[in-house]
SERO-4910 file (N, C-alpha, C, O; in steps of 0.05 Angstrom, whole numbers):
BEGIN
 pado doro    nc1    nc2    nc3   cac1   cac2   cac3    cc1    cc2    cc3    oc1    oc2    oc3
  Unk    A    348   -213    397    319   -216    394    305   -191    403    287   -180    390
  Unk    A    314   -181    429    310   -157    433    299   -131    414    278   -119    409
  Unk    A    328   -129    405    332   -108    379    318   -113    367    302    -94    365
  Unk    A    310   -132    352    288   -146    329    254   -123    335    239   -107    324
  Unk    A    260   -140    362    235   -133    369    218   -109    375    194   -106    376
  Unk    A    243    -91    381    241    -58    378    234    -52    361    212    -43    357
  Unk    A    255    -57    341    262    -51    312    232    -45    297    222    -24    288
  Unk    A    221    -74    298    183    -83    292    168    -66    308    151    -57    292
  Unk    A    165    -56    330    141    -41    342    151    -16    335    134      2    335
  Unk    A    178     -6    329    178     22    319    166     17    289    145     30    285
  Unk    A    174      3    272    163      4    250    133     -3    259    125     -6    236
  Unk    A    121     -6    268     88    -12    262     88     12    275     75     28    262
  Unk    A     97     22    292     87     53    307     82     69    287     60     80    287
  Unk    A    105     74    263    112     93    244     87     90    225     74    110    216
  Unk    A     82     68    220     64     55    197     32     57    210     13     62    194
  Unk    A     28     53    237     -3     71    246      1    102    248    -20    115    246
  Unk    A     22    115    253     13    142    250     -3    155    223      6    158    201
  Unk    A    -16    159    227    -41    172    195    -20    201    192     -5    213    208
  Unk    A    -27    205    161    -14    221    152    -33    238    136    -42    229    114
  Unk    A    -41    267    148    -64    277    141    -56    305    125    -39    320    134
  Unk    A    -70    310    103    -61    342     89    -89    359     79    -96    362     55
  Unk    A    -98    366     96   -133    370     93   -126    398     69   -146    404     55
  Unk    A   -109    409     66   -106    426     53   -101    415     19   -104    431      0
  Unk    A    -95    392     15    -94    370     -9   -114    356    -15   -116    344    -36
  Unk    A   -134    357      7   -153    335     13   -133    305     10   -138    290     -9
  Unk    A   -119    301     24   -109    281     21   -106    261     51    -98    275     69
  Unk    A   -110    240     56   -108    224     80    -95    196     72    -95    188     49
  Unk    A    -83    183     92    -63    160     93    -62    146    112    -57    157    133
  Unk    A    -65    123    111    -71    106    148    -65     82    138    -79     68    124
  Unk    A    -38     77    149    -30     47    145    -28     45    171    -23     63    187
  Unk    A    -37      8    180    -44      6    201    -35    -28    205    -50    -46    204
  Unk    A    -11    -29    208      4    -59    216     -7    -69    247      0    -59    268
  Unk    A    -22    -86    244    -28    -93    269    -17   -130    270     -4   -142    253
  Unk    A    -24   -137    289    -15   -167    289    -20   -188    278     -8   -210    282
  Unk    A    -45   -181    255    -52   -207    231    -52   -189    201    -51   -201    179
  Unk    A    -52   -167    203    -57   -148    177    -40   -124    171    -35   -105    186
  Unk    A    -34   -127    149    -17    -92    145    -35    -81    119    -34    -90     96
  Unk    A    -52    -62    127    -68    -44    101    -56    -22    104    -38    -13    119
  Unk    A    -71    -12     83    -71     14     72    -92     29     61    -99     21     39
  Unk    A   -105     52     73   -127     67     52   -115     96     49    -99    108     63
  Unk    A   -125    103     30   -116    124     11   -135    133      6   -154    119      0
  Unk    A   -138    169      7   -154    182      3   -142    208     -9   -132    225      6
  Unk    A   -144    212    -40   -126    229    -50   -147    241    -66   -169    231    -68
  Unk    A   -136    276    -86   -156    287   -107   -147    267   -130   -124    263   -136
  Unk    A   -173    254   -144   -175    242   -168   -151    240   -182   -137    220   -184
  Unk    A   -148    259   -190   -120    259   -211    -97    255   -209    -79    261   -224
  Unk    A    -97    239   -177    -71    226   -168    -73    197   -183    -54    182   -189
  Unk    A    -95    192   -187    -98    164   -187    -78    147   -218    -68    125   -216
  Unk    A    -78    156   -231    -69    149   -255    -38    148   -253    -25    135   -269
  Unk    A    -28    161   -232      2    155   -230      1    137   -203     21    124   -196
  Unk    A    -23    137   -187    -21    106   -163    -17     85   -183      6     78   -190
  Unk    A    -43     72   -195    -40     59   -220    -15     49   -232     -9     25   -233
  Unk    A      1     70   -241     21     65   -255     43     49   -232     51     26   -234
  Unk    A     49     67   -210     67     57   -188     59     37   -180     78     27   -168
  Unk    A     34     19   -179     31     -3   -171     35    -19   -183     42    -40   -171
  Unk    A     34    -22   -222     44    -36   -237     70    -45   -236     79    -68   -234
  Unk    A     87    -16   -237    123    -17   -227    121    -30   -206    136    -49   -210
  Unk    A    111    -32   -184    124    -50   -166    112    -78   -167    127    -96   -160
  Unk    A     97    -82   -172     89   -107   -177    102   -127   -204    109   -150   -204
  Unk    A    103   -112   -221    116   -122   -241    151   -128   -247    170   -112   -242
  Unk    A    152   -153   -259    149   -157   -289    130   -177   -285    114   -183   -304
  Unk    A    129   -190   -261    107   -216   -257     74   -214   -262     63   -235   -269
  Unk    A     60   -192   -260     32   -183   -256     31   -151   -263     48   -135   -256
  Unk    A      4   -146   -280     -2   -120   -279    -17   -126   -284    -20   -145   -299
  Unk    A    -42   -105   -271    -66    -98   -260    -77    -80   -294    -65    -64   -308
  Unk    A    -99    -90   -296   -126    -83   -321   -131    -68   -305   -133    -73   -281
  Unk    A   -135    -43   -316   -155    -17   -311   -183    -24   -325   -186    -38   -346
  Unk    A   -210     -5   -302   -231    -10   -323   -237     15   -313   -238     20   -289
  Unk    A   -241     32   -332   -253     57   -324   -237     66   -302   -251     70   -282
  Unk    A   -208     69   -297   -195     86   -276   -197     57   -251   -182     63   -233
  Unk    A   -207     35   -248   -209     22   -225   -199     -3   -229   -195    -11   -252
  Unk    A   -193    -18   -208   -183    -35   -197   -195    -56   -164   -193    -52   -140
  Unk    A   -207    -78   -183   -221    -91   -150   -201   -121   -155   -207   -137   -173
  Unk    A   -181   -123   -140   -171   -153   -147   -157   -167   -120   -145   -155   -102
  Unk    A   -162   -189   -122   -140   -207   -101   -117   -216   -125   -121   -225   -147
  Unk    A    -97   -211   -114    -74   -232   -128    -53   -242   -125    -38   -226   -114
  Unk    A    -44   -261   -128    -18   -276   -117      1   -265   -140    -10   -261   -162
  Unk    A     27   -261   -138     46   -256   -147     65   -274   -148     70   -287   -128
  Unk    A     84   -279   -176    113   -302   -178    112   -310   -147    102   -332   -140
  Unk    A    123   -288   -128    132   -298   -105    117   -301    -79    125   -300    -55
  Unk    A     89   -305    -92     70   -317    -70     61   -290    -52     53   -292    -29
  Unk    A     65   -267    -65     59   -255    -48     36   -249    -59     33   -248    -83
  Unk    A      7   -243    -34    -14   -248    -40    -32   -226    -24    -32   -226      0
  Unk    A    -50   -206    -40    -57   -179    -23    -84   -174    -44    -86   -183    -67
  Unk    A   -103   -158    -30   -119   -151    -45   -125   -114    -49   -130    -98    -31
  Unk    A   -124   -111    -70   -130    -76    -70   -149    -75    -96   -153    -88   -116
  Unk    A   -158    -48    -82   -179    -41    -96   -177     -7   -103   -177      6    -82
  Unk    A   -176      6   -122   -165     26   -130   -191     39   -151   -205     29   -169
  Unk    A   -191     57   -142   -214     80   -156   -214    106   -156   -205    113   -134
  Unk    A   -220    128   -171   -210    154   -162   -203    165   -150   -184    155   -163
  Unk    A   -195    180   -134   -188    185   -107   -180    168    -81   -173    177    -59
  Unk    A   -182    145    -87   -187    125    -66   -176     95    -70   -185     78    -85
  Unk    A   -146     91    -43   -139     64    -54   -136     58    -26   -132     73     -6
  Unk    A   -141     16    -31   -143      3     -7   -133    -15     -8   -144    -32    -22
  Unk    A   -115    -20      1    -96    -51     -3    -94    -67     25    -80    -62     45
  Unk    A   -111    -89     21   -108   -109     47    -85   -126     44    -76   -133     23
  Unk    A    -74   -131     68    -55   -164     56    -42   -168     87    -30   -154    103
  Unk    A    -53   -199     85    -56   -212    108    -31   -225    110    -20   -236     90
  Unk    A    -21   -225    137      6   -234    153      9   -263    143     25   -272    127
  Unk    A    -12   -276    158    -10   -302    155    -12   -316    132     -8   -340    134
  Unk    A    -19   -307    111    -14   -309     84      7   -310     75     15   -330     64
  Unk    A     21   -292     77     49   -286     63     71   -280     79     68   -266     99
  Unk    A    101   -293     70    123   -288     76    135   -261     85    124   -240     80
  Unk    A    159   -265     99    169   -237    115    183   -227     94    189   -203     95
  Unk    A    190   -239     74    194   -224     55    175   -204     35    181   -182     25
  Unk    A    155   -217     33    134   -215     19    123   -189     42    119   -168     30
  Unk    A    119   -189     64    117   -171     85    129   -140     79    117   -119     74
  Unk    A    154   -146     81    178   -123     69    174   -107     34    184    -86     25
  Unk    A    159   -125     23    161   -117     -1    137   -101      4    141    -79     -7
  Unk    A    115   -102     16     89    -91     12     97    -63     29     83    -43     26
  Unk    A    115    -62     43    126    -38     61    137    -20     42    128      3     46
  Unk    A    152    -21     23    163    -15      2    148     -5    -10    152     19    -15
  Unk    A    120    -17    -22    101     -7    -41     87     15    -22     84     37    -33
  Unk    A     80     13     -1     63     35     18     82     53     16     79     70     -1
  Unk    A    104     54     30    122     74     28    116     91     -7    111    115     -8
  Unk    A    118     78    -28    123     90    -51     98    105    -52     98    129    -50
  Unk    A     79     95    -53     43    106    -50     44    133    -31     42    157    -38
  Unk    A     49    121     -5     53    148     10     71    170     -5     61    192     -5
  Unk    A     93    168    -18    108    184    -30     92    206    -57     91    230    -59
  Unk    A     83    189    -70     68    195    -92     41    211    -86     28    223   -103
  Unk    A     37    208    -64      8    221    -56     14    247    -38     -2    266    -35
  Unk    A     44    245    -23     37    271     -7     68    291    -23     80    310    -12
  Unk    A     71    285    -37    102    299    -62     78    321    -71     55    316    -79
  Unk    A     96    358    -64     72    371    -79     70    373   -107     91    368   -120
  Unk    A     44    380   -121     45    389   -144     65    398   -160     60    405   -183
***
């Protein structure tokens, strides 16, 4: 139980450190606290169309997200109940999704998707 429990506060340690590239204009602050794991995103515009796309891939084959003009405001539950809300617009993405809502699976999976986001946003040109 111990180990477990390391294991979890190193991962939330890793996941509040912000990840800043002022030289990209780019910023990153996932922030796992004890009822919530978000994410905001603060990237140049023309990242956005491949966020977009990466959020479809991971969310799918079950759900994909309608663009309207480049944006995205939705809550949604997924096949497997997993249930988060993001909101996605030029430069700028925010994905809430509450603990007590959703499974530790469902938990893990949304770690996966931040991880890929963070990837996609700070990979250079």
């Amino acid at each position: 139980m111990k180990s477990k429990l390391t294991a979890v506060l190193l991962l939330a340690a890793f996941f509040i450190i912000s990840c800043h590239r002022p030289d990209a204009g780019t910023s990153i602050v996932i922030n796992d606290d004890g009822s919530h794991f978000n994410l905001k995103a603060r990237y140049p515009g023309d990242k956005t169309g491949r966020v977009g796309r990466y959020l479809n891939r991971s969310i799918g084959p079950n759900r994909e997200f309608i663009f309207k003009d480049g944006r995205i405001d939705a809550t949604t539950t997924l096949n497997d109940d997993t249930k988060f809300r993001v909101r996605l617009r030029p430069g700028r993405l925010d994905i809430r999704f509450n603990k007590a809502e959703n499974s530790e699976e469902s938990y893990e999976r949304m770690v996966k998707i931040y991880e890929g986001v963070k990837n996609i946003l700070t990979e250079p040109e």
